[in-house]
C-alpha distance (Angstrom), angle and dihedral (degrees) to the residues before:
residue distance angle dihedral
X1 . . .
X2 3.81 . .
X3 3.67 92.8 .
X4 4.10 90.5 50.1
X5 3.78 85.7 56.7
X6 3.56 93.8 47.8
X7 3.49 90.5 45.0
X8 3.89 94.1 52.5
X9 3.82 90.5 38.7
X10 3.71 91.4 60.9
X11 4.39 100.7 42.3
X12 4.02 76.8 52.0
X13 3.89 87.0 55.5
X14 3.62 94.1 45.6
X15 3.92 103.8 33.8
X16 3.76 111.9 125.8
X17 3.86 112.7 -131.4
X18 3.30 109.8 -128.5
X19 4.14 124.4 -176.3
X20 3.55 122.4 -134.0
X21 4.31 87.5 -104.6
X22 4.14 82.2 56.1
X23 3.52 88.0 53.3
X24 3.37 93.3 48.1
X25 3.70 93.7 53.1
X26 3.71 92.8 52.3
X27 3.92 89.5 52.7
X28 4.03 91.0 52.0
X29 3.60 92.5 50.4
X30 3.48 103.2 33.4
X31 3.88 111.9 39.8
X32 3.80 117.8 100.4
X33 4.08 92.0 -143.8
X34 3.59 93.6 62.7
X35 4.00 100.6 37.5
X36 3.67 86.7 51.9
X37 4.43 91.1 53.4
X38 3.31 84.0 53.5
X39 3.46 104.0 57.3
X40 4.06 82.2 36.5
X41 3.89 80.2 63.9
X42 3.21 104.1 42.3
X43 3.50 101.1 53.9
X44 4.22 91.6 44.9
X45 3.95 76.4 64.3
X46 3.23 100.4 54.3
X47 3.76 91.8 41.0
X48 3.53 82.9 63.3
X49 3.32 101.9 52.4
X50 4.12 76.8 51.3
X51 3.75 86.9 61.5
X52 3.91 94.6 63.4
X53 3.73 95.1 52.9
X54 3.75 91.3 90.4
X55 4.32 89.0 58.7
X56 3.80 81.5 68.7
X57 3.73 141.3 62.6
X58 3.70 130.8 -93.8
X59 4.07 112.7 -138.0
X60 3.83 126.3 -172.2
X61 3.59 138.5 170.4
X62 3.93 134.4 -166.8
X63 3.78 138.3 -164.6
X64 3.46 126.0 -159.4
X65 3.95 144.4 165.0
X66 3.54 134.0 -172.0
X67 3.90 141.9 164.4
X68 4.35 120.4 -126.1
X69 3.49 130.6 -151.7
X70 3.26 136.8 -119.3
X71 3.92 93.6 21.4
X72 3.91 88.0 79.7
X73 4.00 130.2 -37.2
X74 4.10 92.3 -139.1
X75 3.96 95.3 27.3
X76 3.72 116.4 134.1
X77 3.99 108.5 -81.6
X78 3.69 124.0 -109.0
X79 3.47 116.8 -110.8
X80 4.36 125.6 -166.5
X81 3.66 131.4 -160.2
X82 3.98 111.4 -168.6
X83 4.25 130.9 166.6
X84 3.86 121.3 -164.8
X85 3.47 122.4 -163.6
X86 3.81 132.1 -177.9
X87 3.68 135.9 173.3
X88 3.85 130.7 177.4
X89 3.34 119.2 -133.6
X90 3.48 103.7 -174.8
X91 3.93 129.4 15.3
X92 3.76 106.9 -179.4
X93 3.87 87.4 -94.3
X94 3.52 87.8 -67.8
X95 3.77 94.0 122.5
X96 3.79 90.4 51.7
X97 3.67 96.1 47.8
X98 4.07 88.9 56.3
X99 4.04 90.4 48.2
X100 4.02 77.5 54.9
X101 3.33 88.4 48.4
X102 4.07 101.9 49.9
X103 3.40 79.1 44.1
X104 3.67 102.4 64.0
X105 3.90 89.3 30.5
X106 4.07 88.0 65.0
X107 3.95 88.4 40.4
X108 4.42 84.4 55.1
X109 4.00 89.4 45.3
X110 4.13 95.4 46.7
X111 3.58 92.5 46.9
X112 3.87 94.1 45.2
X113 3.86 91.9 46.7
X114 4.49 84.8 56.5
X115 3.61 91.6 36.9
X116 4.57 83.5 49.1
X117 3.91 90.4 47.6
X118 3.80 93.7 38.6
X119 4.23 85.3 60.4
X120 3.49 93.4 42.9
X121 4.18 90.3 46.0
X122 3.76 79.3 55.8
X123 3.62 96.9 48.8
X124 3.72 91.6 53.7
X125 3.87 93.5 46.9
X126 3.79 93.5 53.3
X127 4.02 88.0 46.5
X128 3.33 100.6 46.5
X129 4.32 93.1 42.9
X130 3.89 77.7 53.4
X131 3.23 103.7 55.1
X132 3.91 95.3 38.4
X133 3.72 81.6 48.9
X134 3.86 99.0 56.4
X135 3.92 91.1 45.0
X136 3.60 90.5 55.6
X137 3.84 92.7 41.4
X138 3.93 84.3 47.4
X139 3.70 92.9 60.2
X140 3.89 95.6 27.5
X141 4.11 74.5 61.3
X142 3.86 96.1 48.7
X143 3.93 90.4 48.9
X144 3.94 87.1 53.2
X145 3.42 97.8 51.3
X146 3.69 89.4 44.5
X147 4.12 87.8 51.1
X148 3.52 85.3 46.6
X149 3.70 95.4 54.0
X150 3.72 95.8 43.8
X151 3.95 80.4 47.7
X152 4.05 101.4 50.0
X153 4.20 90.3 40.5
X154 3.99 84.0 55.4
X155 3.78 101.8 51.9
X156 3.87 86.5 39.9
X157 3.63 84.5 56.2
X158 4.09 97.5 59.0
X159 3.64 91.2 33.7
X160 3.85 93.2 59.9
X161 3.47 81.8 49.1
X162 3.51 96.8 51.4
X163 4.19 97.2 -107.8
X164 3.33 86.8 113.7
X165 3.67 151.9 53.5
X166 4.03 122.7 -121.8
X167 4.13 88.4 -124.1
X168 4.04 86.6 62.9
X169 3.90 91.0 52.5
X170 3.42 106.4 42.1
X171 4.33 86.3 47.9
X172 3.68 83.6 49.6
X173 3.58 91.8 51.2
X174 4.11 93.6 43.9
X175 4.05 85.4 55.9
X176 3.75 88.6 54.2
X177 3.84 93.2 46.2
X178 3.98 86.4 47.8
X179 3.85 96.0 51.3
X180 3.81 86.2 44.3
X181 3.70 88.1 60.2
X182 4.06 85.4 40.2
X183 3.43 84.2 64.9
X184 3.75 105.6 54.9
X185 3.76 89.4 46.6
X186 3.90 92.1 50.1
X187 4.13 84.4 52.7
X188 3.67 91.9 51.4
X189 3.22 100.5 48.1
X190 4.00 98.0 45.4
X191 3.53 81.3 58.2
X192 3.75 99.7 53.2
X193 3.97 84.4 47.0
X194 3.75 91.0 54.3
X195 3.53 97.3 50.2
X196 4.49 87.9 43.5
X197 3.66 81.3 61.1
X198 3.88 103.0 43.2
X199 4.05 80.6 48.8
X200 3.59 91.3 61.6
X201 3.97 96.2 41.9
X202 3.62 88.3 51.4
X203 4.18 88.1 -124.2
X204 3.53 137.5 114.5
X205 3.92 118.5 -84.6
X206 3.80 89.1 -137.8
X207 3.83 93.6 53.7
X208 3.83 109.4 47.8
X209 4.54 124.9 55.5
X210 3.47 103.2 -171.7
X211 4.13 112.3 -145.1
X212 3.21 140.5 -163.8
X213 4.55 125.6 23.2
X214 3.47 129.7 -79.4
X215 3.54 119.9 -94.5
X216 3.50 114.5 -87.9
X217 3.97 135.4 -151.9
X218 3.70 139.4 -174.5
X219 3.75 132.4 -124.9
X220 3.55 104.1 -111.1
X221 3.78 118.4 -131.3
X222 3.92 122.6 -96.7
X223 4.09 86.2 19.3
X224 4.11 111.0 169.0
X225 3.85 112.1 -156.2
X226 4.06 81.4 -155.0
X227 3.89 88.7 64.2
X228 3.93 93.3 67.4
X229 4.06 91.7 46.8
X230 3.92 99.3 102.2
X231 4.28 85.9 40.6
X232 3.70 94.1 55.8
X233 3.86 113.7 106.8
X234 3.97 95.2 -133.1
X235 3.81 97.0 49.0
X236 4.03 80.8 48.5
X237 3.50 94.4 57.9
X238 3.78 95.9 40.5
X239 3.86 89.2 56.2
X240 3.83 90.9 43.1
X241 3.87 87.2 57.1
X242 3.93 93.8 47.6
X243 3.77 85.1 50.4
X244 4.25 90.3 45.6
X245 4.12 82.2 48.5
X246 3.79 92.9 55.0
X247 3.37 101.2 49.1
X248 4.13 89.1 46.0
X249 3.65 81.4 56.1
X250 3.40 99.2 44.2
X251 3.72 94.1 50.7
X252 3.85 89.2 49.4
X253 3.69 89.5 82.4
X254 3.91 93.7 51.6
X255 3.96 72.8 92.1
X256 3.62 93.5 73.1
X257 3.82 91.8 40.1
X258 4.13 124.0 94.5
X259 3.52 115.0 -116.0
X260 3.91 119.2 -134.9
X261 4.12 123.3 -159.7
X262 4.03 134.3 -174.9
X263 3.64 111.9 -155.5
X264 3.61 129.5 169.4
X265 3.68 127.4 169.0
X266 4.07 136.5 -175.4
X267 3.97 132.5 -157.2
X268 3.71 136.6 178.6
X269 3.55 125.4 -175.8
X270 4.13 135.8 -178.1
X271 3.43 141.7 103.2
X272 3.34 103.3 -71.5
X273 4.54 115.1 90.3
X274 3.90 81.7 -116.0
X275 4.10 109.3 32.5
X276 3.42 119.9 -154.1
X277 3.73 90.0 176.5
X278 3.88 127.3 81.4
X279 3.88 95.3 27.0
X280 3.92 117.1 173.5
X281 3.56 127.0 177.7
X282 3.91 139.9 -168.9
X283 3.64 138.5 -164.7
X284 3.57 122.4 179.9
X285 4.26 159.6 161.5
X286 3.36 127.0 -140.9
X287 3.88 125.9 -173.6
X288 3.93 123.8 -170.0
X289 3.47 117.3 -171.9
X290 3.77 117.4 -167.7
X291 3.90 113.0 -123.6
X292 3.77 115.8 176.4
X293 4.62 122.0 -13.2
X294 3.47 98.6 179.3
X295 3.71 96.3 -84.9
X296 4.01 77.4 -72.4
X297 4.12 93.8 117.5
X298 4.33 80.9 46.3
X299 3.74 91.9 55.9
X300 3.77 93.2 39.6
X301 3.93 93.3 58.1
X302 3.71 98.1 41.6
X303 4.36 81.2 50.0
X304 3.44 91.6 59.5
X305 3.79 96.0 38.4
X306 3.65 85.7 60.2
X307 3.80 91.2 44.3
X308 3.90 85.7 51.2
X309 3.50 89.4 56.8
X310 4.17 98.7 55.7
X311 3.42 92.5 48.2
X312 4.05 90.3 57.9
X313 3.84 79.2 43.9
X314 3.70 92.0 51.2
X315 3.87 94.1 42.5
X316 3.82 87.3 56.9
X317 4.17 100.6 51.3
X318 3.34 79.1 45.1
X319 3.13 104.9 57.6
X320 3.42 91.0 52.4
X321 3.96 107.4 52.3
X322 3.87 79.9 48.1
X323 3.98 94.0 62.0
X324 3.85 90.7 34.2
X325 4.26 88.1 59.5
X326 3.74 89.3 37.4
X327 3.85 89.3 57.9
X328 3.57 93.9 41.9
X329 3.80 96.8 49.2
X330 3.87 91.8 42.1
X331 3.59 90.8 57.8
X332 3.92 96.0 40.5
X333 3.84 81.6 57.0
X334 3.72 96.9 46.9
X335 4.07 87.5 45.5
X336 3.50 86.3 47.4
X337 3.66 100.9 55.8
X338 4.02 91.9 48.1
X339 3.54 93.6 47.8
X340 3.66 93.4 54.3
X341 3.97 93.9 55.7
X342 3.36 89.6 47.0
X343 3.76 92.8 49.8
X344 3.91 86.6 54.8
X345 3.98 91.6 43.4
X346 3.19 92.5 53.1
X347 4.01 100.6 43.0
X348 3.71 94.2 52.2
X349 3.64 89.3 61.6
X350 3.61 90.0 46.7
X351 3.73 87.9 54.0
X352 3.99 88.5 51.2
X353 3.57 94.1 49.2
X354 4.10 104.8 48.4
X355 4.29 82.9 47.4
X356 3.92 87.5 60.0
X357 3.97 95.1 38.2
X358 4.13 87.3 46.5
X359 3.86 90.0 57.9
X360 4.06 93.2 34.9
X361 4.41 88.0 53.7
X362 3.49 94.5 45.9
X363 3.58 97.1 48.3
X364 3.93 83.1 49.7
X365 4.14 96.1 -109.6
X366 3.62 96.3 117.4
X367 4.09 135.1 41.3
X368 3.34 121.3 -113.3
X369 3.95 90.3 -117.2
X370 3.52 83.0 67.0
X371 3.22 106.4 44.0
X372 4.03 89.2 47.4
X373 3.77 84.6 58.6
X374 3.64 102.1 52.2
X375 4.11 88.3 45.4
X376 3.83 97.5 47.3
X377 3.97 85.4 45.4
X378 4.03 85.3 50.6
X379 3.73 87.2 57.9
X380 2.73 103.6 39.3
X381 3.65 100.3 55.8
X382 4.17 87.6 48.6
X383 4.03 87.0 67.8
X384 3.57 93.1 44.0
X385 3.90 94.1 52.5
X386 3.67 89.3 50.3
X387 3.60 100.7 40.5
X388 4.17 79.9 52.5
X389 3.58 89.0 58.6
X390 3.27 100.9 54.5
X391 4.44 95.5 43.3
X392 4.10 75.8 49.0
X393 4.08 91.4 59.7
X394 4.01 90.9 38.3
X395 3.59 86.0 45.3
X396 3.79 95.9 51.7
X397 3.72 92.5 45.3
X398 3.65 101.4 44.0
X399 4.05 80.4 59.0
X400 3.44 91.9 54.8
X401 3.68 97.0 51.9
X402 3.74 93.1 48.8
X403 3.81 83.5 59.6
X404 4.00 90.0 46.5
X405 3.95 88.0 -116.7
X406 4.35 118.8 130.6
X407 3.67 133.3 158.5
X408 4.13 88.3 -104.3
X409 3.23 119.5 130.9
């Protein structure tokens, strides 16, 4: 048990303090969620610059040497030089309709990569109000048992002096027993909260004391949920995937389309490891014009039609569970707020009264039944206040990821 302490006693020494914009730091750089989106993004970029490749022309070259028979078994080899180039000129929009779609792929994989850090912003917010939570419960908890003590050593006081009845002390003594208990379960779960957040940091619990609150924000008056719709990650990816089903659509019909190529090429070939002699050249068109597939390139565009038509489906349901949690969360966070400064209205004149009822019992004006009353209610309203700071943080950020906003950088 000594060793525990000393153990404890010296991670307290050497725990870095870390602010809730550290933490958030850590999170960005650290979580696995939001490295992978952004390699998810980055490579829907690249595929689009992929996508463009077709817009230009493709150039090769080739060398080669050989020797023939019967000219001369030991003659001088033959050596060629040759360049190809082609270029299409028109691909029965097919090659626009895949720019379309790289483009909506990399709008899907920059809206998933805010909607990832968004959660994750959450998931800190709700850890860290947690943990702030439990530390302030924890000593909310050691003042109680302390106000309990000073409580139960008062009425044992005037009962031994015969002020007051033995069912008074022993139900003051049960109170301190119960915030006794309070306590222990306030120190266990501060640290279970502790190590929920070091989880999420990726750090030890022993090696990190976060300071300081998160940063809070008020609901600003005349707020619409439906003004954040077209800002909201999901609804962003939803329209990015109607847009990615067009263009599939619209490229379906490249099937029915003719397809017209430039191609030139260029050869020499001699004796010499660069010929100058035999030179040919070619420069040409070619036109293919689809005739008959089977009906397959029919079936394909009235498939992807179809598949059009979901994802407009899709955006639109949507669309609408998006504005119905927007609403919800907006007003949780307005209620929230309010309830919180009512909380804190209300406990300070809780704290007045059990001051004045303290002084009124021990100078034998009030009963202990109403005295007990006025202190439980005291209490009482101390873990509500705190409890509705913490719902008002949770609140606040579970607004802000239903908007796709977090404190990530």
């Amino acid at each position: 048990m000594f060793l525990l302490w000393i153990s404890l006693w010296i991670s307290d020494v050497s725990a870095r303090d870390l602010t809730f914009e550290d933490c958030a730091r850590i999170v960005s750089q650290k979580n696995p969620e939001i490295r992978s989106a952004r390699e998810n993004l980055t490579a829907a970029e690249e595929n689009l610059g992929g996508a463009l490749a077709p817009f230009f022309p493709e150039l090769s070259a080739g060398l080669s040497t050989s020797r023939q028979s019967p000219t001369s078994i030991y003659g001088d080899p033959l050596h060629g030089l040759n360049a190809q180039l082609r270029m299409n000129l028109f691909a029965g929009l097919r090659d626009e309709a895949s720019i379309r779609q790289a483009r909506a792929r990399r709008s899907v994989a920059e809206a998933t990569l805010d909607q990832t850090r968004a959660r994750v912003s959450f998931q800190l917010r709700r850890a860290y109000a947690q943990y702030r939570y439990a530390r302030e419960n924890r000593e909310l908890a050691e003042k109680i048992r302390e106000r309990r003590s000073q409580n139960e050593r008062l009425v044992r006081a005037l009962y031994e002096n015969g002020r007051e009845n033995k069912g008074s002390y022993l139900l003051s003594k049960a109170l301190f027993d119960q915030a006794v208990f309070e306590t222990r379960v306030a120190r266990d779960q501060a640290v279970i909260a502790s190590q929920q957040l070091a989880h999420i940091l990726g750090e030890d619990s022993f090696d990190i004391e976060p300071v300081g609150e998160v940063p809070l924000q008020n609901p600003p008056d005349g707020l619409k949920a439906e003004e954040f719709l077209n800002e909201t990650p999901l609804h962003r990816i939803r329209k990015a995937q109607q847009d990615l089903a067009e263009a599939v659509a619209r490229g379906a019909w490249s099937g029915f389309l003719p397809s017209l190529d430039l191609t030139g090429s260029t050869s020499n070939r001699g004796e010499s490891p660069v010929p100058s002699e035999n030179r040919q050249w070619s420069l040409g068109l070619s036109l293919t014009i689809p005739i008959f597939s089977g009906l397959s390139t029919f079936r394909d565009v009235r498939a992807r039609a179809a598949q059009e038509r979901a994802a407009s489906a899709d955006l639109q349901t949507t669309d609408f569970d998006i504005l119905n949690e927007l609403r919800q969360n907006l007003f949780s966070f307005q209620q929230s707020v309010e309830k919180w400064k009512v909380d804190l209205t209300t406990l300070e004149a809780a704290t007045i009264r059990a001051t004045i009822s303290r002084k009124r019992y021990n100078n034998g004006i009030l009963m202990f039944e109403q005295w007990d009353i006025i202190e439980t209610d005291l209490i009482n309203r101390q873990k509500t206040a705190l409890i509705s700071k913490r719902d008002r943080i949770i609140a606040e950020s579970a607004w802000m990821q239903s908007r796709g906003k977090g404190d990530l950088p």
